[in-house]
MILUMRO-850269 format. One record per residue (C-alpha): y, z, x; residue in one letter. Coordinates in steps of 0.5 Angstrom, whole numbers, padded with zeros to 4 digits, always signed. Layout:
BEGIN
YZXA ...
***
This chain:
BEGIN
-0049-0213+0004X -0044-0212+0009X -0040-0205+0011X -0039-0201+0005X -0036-0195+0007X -0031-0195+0013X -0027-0189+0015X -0021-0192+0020X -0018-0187+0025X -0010-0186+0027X -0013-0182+0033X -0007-0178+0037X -0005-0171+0037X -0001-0167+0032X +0003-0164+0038X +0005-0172+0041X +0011-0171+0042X +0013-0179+0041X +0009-0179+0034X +0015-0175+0031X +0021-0178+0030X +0028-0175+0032X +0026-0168+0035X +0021-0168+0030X +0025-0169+0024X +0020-0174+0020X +0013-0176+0022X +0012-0184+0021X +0006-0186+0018X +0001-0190+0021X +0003-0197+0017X -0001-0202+0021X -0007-0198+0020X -0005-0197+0012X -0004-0204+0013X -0011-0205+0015X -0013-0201+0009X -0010-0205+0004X -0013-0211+0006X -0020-0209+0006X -0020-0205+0001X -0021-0210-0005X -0028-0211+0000X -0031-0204+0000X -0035-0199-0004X -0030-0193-0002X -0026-0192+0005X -0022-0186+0008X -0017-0186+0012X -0016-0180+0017X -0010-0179+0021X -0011-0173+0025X -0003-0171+0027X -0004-0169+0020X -0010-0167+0019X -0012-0160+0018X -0020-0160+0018X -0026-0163+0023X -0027-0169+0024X -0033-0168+0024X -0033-0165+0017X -0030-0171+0014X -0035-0175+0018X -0041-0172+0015X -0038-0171+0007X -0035-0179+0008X -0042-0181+0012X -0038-0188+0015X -0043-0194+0016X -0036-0197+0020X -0032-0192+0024X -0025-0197+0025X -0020-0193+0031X -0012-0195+0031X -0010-0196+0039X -0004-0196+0039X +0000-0193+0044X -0005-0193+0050X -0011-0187+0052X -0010-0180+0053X -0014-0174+0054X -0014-0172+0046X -0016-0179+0043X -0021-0180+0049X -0025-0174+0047X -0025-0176+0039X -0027-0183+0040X -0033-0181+0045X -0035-0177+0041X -0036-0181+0034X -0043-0182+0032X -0048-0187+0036X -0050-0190+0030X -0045-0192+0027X -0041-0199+0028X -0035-0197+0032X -0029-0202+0032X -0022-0201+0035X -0015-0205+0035X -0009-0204+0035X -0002-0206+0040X -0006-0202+0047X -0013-0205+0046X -0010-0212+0043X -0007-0213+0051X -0012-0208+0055X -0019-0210+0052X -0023-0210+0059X -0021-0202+0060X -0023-0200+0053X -0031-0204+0053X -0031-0199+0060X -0028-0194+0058X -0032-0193+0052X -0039-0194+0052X -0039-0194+0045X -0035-0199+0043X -0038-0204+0039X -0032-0208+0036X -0025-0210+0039X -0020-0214+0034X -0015-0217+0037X -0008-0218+0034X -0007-0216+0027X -0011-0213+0024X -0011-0214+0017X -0014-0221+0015X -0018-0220+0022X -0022-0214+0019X -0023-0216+0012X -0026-0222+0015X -0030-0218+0019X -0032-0214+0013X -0033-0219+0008X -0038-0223+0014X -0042-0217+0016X -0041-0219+0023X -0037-0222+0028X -0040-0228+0031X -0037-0234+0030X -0030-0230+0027X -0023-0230+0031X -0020-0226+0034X -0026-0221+0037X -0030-0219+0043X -0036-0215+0042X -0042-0213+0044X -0049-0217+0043X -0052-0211+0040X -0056-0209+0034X -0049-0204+0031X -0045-0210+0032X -0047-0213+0026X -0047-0209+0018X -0054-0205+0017X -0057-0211+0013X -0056-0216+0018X -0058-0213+0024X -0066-0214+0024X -0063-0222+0022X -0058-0222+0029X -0063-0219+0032X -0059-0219+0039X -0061-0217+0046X -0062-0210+0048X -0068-0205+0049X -0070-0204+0041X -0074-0210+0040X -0075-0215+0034X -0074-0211+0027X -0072-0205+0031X -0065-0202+0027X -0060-0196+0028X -0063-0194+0022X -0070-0191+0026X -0066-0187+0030X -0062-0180+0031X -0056-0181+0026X -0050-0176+0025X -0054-0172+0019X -0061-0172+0020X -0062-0166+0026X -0062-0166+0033X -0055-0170+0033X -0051-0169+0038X -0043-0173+0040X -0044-0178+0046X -0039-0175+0050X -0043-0169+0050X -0050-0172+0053X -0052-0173+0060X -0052-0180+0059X -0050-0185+0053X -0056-0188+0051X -0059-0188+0043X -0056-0194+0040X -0052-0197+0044X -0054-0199+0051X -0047-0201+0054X -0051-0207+0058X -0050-0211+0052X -0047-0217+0054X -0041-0218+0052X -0038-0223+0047X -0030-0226+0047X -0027-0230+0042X -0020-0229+0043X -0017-0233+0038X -0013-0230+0034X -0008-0230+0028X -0001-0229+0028X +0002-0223+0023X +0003-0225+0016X +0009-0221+0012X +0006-0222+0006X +0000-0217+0007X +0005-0211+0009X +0006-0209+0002X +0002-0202+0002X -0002-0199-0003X -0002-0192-0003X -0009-0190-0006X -0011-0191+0001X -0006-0185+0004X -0008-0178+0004X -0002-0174+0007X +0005-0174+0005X +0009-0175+0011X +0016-0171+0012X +0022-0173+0012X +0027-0167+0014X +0023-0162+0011X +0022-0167+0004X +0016-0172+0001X +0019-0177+0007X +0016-0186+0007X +0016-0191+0011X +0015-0198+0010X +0016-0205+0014X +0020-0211+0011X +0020-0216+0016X +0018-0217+0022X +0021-0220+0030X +0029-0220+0032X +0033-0225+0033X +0037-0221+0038X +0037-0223+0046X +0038-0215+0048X +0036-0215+0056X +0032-0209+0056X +0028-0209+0049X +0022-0212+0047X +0022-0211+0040X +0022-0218+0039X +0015-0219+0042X +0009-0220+0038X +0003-0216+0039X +0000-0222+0044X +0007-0220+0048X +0010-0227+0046X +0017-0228+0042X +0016-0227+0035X +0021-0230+0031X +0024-0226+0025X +0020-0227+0019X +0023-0222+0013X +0019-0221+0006X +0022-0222+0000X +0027-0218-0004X +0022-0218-0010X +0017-0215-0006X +0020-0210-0001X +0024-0208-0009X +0017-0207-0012X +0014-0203-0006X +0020-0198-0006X +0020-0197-0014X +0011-0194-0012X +0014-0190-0007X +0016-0183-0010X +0018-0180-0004X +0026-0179-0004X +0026-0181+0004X +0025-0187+0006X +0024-0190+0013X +0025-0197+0014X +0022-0199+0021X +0024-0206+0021X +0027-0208+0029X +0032-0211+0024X +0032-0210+0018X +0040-0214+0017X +0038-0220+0020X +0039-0223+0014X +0044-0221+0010X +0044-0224+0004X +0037-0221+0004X +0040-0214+0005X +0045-0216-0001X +0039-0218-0005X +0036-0212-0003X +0042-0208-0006X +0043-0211-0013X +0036-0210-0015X +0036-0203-0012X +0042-0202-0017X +0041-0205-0022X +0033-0202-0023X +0037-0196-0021X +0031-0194-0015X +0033-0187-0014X +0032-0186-0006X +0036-0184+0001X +0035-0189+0007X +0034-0190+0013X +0034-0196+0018X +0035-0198+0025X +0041-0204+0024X +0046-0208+0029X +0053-0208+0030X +0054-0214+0028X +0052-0214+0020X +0056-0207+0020X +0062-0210+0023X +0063-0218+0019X +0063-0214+0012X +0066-0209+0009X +0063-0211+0003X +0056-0211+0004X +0056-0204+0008X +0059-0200+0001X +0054-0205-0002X +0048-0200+0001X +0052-0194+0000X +0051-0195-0006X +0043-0197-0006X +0043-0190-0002X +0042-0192+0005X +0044-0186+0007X +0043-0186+0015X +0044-0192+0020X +0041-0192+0027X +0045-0196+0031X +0045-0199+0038X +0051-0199+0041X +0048-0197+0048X +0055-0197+0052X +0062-0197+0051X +0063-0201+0059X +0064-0209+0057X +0060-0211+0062X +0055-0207+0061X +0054-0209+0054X +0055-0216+0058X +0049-0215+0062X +0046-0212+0057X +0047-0218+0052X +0048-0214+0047X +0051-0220+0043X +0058-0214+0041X +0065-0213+0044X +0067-0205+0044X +0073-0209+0039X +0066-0210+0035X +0064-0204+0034X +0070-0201+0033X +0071-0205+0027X +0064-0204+0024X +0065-0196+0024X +0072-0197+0021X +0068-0200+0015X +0062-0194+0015X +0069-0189+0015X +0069-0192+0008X +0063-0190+0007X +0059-0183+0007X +0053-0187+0011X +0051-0182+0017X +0051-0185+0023X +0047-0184+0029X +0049-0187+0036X +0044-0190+0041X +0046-0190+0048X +0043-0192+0055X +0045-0188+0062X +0043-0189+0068X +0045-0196+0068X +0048-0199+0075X +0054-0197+0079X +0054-0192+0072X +0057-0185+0075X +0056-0179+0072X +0063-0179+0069X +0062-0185+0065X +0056-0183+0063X +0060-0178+0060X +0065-0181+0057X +0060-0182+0052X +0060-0176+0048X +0069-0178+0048X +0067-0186+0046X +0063-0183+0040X +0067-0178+0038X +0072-0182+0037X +0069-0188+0033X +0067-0183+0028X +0059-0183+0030X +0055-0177+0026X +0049-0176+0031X +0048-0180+0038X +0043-0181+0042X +0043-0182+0050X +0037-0184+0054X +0035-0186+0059X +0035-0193+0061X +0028-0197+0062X +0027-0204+0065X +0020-0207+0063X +0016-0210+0068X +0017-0218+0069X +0024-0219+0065X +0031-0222+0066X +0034-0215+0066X +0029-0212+0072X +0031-0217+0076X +0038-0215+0075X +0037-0207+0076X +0033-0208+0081X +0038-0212+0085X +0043-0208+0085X +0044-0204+0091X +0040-0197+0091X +0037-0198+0084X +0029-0197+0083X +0025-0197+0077X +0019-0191+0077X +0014-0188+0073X +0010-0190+0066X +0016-0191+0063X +0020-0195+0067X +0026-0191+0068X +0032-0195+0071X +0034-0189+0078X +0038-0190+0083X +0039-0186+0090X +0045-0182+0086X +0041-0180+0080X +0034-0178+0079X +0030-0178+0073X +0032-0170+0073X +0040-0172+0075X +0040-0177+0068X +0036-0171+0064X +0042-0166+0065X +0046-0171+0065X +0043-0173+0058X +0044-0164+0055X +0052-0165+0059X +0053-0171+0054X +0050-0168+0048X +0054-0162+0049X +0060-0164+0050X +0060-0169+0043X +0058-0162+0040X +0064-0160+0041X +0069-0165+0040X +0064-0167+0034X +0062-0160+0031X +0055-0161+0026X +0059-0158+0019X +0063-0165+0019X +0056-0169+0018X +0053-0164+0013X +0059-0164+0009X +0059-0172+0010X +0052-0173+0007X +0052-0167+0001X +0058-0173-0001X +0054-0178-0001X +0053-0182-0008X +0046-0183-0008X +0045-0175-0006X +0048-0173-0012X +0044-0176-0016X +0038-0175-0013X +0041-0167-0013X +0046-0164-0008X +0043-0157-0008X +0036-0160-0006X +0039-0165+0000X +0042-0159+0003X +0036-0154+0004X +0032-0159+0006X +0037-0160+0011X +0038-0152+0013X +0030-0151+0013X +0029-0157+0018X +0035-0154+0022X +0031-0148+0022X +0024-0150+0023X +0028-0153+0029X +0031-0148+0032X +0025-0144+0030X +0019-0148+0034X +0017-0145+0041X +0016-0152+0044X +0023-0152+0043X +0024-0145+0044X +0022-0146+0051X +0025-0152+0053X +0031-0149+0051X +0030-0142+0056X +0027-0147+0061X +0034-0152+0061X +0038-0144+0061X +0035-0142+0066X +0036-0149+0071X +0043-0149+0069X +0044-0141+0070X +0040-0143+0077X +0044-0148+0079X +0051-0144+0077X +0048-0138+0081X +0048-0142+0087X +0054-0145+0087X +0057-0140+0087X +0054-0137+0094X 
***
């Protein structure tokens, strides 16, 4: 017998500001950890998956009313305060494993930072866990690091393992306080982490590891237990392909897991087809790096949508290049009802883009959006300011840039150079550059990280004027798809989620705190 009854954890806090998306728009759910779910679910008695931004009841309720015999933690995007307390406080006798994009490259800090860890699975987690599974243990599995210790291993197979450690031969987890029987307190909140899992276990690497297989990322959707939002409607997210062949200097969506360049691998029209026709959400997110990267993939895609007559609004990120070599393809995925584009045009400067290596021309650019003119797909622009010898004149010139292609929505950022790369090099080159602080923001001695925020609310402001919100709301209610899903309802899903965004305190008090620097600097200028 091997674990039976897993309970798999996404463990950050519903107000982590980078877990919503686009000002708080959408909420994506964790898809690797579905991913995981689904593989191991065909292995396993029962199995709950626990998001805790959407959940509304204690973890510990759901632990006792669950009781896990294998407790599996998602880190994806590094330790803060909130997911540090959740995961030392688990229960001490039952097997803690943990995976995800921060622990695959951080595996010594996660066995120091949390005595209780039992199990770290490197890489892609989904043939990794149901291996782990299917075994009872991880001896002699690829891709784990463990410690020799009974909960190691499955219930069963523990007085078998038999590792070393202070219980002795036979001795199990099972003899000692557990998480339903009394006197049980949570690990973090003892004097010292004793019980049943001595942190002096050694410690077992097996680093091998495997690659990511697109074929496990068609997600059964028994396993979620929440309905994600997508302005203020029943939203979903999906992943079709994997890898970028773009060469863009300051990104790393062409790294793998392991940080090593993944070729772009995409599934097959059919099976991206039959996974969106079990969605019933009327949004969806596509979250590929590069969904378009194969065109005649997209056109496939397109006809079957059309042809099952699949009734969704999507969303994805796409490149300049697809939009802007056919106007064919692009009136092809209004039609199929992609609704919203998030395209990377970064900078209107050509020798920006250059050094960049963005792989477009401005003259490029222009031709893709005169095509999108044809359509009622919305827009939104991504730029990136701050760049080198960039003035804060130039920077806005963005806003005119946008205006001027006919862009629905932008999104100027700050730009951010990741440690040993062509592109730091490069930046930290030029004269008066540095690049500071967790993100990496590029900075120079003109403009600070403050400087470039204002700069970014100048920006924002100025394409507002020239490119008021009513022009995108009428574009979008015109949309084809939108009507046969229902214009009424497109348009008050839009207005509660404009309202639920001017009403949210968080933005409220960012707002008054941005007035209030802007009044301040006014004030003083004029003394």
């Amino acid at each position: 017998m091997t674990w039976k009854r897993p309970l798999l954890i996404y463990p950050y806090a519903p107000e982590k500001k980078s877990e919503h998306l686009y000002g708080g728009l959408a909420v994506i759910n964790p898809i690797g950890l579905e991913i995981v779910a689904t593989a191991i679910r065909p292995a396993v008695e029962d199995l709950l998956l626990v998001d805790m931004r959407m959940e509304r009841r204690p973890l510990g309720d759901l632990v006792r009313r669950f009781r896990p015999d294998l407790v599996a933690v998602s880190m994806m995007w590094g330790r803060d305060e909130y997911a540090d307390a959740l995961i030392r406080g688990l229960l001490d006798d039952v097997t803690l494993v943990m995976g995800g994009l921060y622990a695959t490259r951080h595996p010594d800090e996660m066995f120091e930072a949390y005595p209780g860890l039992d199990i770290l699975a490197l890489g892609y987690g989904d043939e990794t866990m149901r291996r782990l599974v299917e075994a009872g243990s991880p001896e002699d599995l690829a891709g784990f690091w463990y410690r020799d210790q009974p909960t190691a291993y499955a219930p069963d197979h523990r007085q078998e393992a038999n590792p070393p450690g202070p219980y002795g031969p036979g001795h199990t987890t099972a003899d000692l306080p557990g998480p339903y029987g009394p006197g049980h307190t949570p690990s973090h909140a003892r004097p010292s982490h004793t019980g049943a899992k001595p942190a002096s276990a050694a410690l077992v690497k097996n680093p091998a590891y495997l690659g990511r297989s697109v074929e496990n990322m068609h997600i059964n959707r028994s396993v979620r237990r929440y309905e994600y939002p997508w302005l203020t409607l029943k939203g979903d997210n999906i992943i079709t392909s994997v890898g970028c062949p773009m060469l863009c200097a300051f990104c790393k969506w062409r790294e793998n897991i392991f940080g090593e360049v993944q070729p772009w691998v995409g599934r097959t029209a059919e099976d991206v087809v039959a996974e969106l026709q079990e969605s019933d959400a009327p949004i969806v997110h596509l979250v590929d790096a590069n969904f378009a990267a194969d065109t005649t993939r997209v056109e496939r895609i397109c006809d079957m949508l059309i042809e099952r007559d699949v009734r969704h609004l999507y969303a994805c990120e796409i490149r300049v290049n697809p939009l802007y070599k056919s106007a064919r393809l692009v009136k092809k995925m209004e039609q199929a009802g992609f609704f919203m584009f998030m395209v990377g045009l970064e900078s209107y400067q050509p020798h920006l883009l250059k050094a960049m290596r963005k792989g477009y021309t401005v003259k490029m650019a222009r031709q893709a959006f005169a095509h999108l003119h044809e359509t009622k797909i919305l827009t939104l622009g991504n730029f990136l300011i701050g760049n080198p010898g960039e003035t804060e004149h130039q920077m806005l010139g963005i806003a005119d840039y946008a205006a001027d292609l006919g862009v629905d929505f932008i999104s100027p950022n700050k730009i951010y150079a990741y440690e040993n790369t062509d592109f730091q090099q490069w930046v930290l080159a030029q004269p008066g550059m540095k690049v500071v602080g967790r993100r990496r923001y590029v900075v120079s001695d003109a403009y600070g990280v403050e400087d470039l925020r204002r700069i970014q609310a100048r920006i924002m402001m100025r394409f507002l004027r020239l490119h008021p919100p009513w022009i995108p709301y009428a574009k979008a209610l015109a949309h084809p798809m939108v009507e046969k899903i229902g214009r009424e309802r497109i348009r008050r899903a839009m207005l509660r989620s404009l309202w639920n965004h001017v009403a949210d305190a968080t933005f409220r008090r960012r707002a008054f705190k941005k007035l209030s620097k802007r009044f301040r600097r006014t004030a003083t200028a004029a003394v």
